[in-house]
Backbone bond lengths (Angstrom), bond angles and torsions (degrees), N, CA, C in turn:
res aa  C-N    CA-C-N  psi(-1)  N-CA   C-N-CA  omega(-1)  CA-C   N-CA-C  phi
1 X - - - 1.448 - - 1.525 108.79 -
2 X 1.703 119.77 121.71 1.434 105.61 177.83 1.278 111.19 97.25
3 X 1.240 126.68 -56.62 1.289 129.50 -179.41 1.064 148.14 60.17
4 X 1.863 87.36 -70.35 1.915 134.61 -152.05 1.647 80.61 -109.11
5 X 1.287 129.04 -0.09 1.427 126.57 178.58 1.421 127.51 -145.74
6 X 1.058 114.35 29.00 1.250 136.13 167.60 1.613 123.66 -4.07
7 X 1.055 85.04 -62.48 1.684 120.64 -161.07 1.559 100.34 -67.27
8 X 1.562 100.60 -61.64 1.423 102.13 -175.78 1.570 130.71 -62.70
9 X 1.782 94.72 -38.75 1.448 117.26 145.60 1.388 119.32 -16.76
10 X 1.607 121.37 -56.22 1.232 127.30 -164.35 1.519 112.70 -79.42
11 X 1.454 105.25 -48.12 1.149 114.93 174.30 1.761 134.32 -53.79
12 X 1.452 92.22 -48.77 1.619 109.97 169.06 2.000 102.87 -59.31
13 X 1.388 110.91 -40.66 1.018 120.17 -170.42 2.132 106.52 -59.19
14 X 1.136 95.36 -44.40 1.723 117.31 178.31 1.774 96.68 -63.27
15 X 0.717 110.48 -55.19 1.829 124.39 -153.07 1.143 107.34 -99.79
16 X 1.259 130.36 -53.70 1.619 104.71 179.87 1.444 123.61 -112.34
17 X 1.205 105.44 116.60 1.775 113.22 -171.62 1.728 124.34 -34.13
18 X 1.657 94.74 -34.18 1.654 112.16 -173.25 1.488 99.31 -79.98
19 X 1.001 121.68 -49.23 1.686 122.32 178.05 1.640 112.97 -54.95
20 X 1.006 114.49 -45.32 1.746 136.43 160.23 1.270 101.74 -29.01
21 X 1.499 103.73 -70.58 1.583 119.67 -157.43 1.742 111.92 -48.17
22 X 1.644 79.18 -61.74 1.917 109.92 179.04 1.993 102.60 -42.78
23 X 1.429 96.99 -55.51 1.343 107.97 -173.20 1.875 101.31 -39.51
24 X 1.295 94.64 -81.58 1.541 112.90 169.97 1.589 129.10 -12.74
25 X 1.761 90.09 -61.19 1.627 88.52 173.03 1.507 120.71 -83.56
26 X 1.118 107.58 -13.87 1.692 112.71 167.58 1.664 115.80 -48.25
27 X 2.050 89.13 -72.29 1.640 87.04 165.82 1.137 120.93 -20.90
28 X 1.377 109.61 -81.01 1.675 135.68 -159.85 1.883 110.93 -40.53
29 X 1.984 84.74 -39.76 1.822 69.25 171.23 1.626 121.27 -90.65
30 X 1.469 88.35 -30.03 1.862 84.67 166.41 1.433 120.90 -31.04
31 X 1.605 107.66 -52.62 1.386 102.09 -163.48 1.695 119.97 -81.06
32 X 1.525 94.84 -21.07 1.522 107.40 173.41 2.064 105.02 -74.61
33 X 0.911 110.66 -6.93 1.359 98.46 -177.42 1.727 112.77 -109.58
34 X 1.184 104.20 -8.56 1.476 128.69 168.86 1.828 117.28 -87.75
35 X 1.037 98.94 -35.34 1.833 117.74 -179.57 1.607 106.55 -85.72
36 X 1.756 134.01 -23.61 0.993 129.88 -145.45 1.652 88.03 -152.01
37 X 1.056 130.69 -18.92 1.914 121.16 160.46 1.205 109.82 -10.31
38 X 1.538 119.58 -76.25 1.519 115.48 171.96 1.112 133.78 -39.85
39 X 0.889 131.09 -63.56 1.515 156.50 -137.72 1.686 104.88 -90.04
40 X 1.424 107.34 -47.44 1.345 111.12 -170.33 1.764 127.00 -100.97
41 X 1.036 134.04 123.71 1.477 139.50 -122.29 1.928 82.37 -87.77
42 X 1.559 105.67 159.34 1.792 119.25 -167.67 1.393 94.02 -53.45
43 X 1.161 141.45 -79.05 1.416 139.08 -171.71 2.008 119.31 -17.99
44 X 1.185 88.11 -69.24 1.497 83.89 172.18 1.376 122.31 -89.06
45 X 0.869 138.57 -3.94 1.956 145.85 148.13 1.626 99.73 -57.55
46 X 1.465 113.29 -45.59 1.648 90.40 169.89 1.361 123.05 -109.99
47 X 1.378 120.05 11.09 1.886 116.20 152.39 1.898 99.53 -70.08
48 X 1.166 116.11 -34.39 1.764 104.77 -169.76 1.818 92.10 -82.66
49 X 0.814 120.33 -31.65 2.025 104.21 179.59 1.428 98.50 -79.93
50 X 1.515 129.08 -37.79 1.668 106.97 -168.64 1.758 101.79 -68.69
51 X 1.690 123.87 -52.18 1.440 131.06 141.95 1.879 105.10 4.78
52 X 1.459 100.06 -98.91 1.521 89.12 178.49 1.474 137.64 -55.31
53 X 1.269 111.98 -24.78 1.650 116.66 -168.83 1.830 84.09 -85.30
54 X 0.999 162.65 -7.23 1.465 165.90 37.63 1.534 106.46 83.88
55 X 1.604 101.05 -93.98 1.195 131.22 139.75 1.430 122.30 11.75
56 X 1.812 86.21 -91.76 1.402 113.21 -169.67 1.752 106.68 -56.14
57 X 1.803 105.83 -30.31 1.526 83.79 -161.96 1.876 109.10 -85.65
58 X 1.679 93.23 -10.55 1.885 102.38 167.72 1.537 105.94 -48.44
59 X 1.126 114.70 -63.68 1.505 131.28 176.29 1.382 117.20 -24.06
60 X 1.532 103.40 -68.96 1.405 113.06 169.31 1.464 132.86 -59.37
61 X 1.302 126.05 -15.67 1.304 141.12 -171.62 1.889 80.03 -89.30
62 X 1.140 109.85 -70.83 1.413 111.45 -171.34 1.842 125.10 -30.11
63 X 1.948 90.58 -54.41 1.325 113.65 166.80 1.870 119.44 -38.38
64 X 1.517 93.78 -52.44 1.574 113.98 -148.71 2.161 91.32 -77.06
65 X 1.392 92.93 -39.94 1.432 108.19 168.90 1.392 113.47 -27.51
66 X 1.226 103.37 -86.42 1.897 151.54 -169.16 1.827 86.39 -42.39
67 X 1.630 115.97 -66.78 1.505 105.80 -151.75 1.651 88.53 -84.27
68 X 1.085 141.53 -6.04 1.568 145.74 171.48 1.669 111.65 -78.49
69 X 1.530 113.30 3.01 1.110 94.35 162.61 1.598 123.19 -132.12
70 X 1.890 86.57 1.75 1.905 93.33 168.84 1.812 106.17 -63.11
């Protein structure tokens, strides 16, 4: 995730608590949707990916923010 931005990634990651947070619950669903694919019926496997891709695009607004004002 990010990749092509690593750096800033890290930084936002250090410095701003809300970016942290976002970061955090992203993981958290990544891994719950990776651990529970099987198990858990189509409906809720895709409320937890639309949830993260959600997420992810808070993140990015944040990201796109952050390097838009060095």
């Amino acid at each position: 995730m990010f990749e092509d931005q690593l750096q800033a990634v890290n930084e936002l990651l250090k410095s701003n608590p809300k970016f942290r947070e976002l970061y955090e619950q992203h993981e958290s669903l990544r891994a719950e949707i990776d651990e529970t694919r099987h198990v858990r019926n189509q409906f809720d496997l895709e409320r937890l990916k639309k949830e993260k891709l959600r997420i992810k695009d808070l993140m990015a607004v944040m990201l796109t923010e952050y390097t838009d004002s060095l």
